[in-house]
C-alpha positions in Angstrom: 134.8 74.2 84.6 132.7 77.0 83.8 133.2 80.3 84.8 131.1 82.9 86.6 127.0 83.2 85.4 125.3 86.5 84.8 121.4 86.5 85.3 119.1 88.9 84.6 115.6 89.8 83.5 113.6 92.4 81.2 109.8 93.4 82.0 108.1 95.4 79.4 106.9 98.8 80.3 104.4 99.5 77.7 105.5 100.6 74.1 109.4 99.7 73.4 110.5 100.3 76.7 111.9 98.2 79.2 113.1 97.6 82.5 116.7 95.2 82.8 117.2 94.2 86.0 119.8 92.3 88.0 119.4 91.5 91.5 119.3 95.5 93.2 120.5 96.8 89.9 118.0 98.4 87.1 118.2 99.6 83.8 115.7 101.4 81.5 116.0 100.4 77.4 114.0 102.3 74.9 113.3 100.7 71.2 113.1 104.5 69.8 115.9 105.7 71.5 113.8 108.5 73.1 113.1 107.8 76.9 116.4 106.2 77.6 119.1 104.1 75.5 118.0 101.5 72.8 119.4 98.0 72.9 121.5 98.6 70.5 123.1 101.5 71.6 123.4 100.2 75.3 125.5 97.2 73.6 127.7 99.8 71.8 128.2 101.6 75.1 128.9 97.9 77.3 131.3 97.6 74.9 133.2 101.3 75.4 132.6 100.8 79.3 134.0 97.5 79.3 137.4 98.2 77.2 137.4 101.1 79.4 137.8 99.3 82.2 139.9 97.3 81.3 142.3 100.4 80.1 142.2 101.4 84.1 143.3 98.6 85.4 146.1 98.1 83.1 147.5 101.7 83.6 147.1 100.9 87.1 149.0 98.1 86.7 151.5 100.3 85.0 151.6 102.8 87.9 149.8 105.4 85.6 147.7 108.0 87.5 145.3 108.4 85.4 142.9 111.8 85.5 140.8 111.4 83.1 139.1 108.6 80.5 136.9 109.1 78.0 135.8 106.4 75.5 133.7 108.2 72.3 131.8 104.8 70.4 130.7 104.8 67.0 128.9 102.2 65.2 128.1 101.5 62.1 124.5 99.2 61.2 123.3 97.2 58.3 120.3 98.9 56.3 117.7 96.3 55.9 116.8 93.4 59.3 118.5 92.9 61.6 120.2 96.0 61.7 123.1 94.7 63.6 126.3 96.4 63.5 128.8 96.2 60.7 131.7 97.9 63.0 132.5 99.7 65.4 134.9 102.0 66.3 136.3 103.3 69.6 138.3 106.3 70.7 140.2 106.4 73.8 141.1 110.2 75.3 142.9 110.1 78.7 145.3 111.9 80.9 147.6 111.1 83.6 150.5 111.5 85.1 153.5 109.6 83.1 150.9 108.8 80.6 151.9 108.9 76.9 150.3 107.5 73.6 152.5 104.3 73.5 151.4 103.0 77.1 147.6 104.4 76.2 147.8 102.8 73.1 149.0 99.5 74.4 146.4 99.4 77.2 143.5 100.0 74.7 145.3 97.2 72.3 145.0 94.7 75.3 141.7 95.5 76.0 140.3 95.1 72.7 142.0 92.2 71.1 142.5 89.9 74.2 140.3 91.1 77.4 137.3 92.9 76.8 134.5 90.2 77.2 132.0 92.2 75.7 133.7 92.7 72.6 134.7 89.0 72.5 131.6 87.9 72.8 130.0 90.1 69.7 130.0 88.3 65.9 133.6 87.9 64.7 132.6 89.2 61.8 132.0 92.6 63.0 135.1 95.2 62.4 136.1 96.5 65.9 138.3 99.2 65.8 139.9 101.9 68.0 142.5 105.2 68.2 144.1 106.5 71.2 144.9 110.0 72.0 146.6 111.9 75.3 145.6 114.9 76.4 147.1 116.6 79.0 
């Protein structure tokens, strides 16, 4: 059986830009990079917001009160067509109460290996990696 379907469309603004919608929702995609977020770097951010996510709701789950989460994406892209990414690395800053590297570090570990459906669904070729660090 298959699972949930996401629909959406694009409509071209003029020049690279775009608009994504989905149903209410909208989005704004710039080629250049100028006016709003590029494709590319809108993936690299889905995929930080998505881990992220997933990182709350398993320190929920873990009775963490978490203050703070902030998910700093890098990627890295091919030179010559199509510039997709090579890897990509994530770092994961939080605080919380009764929040310490090895419960942060295991949340982010979940998220990235096993639930993050962004991630999962990128090339498996593509290095994915990620650090962890508490502040308080």
């Amino acid at each position: 059986m298959a699972g949930p379907t996401a629909v959406g469309s694009v409509t071209w603004d003029g020049g690279q830009r775009f608009t994504g919608s989905s149903g209410d929702l909208a989005t704004v995609f710039d080629g250049k990079g100028e006016a709003a977020v590029s494709p590319v770097q809108a993936l690299l951010l889905a995929g930080g917001s998505c881990a992220g996510i997933d990182v709350v709701l398993i320190l929920e789950k873990m009775r963490i009160e978490l203050r703070s989460l902030r998910v700093e994406c890098r990627g890295e892209r091919r030179e010559t067509h199509p510039r997709r990414f090579e890897s990509i690395h994530y770092s994961f800053i939080a605080a919380g109460d009764g929040l310490d590297k090895d419960k942060l570090e295991r949340a982010v570990a979940l998220s990235i290996e096993k639930y993050c459906s962004v991630l999962a669904s990128l090339a498996p070729d593509i290095r994915v990696s990620h650090e962890s660090r508490v502040e308080s």
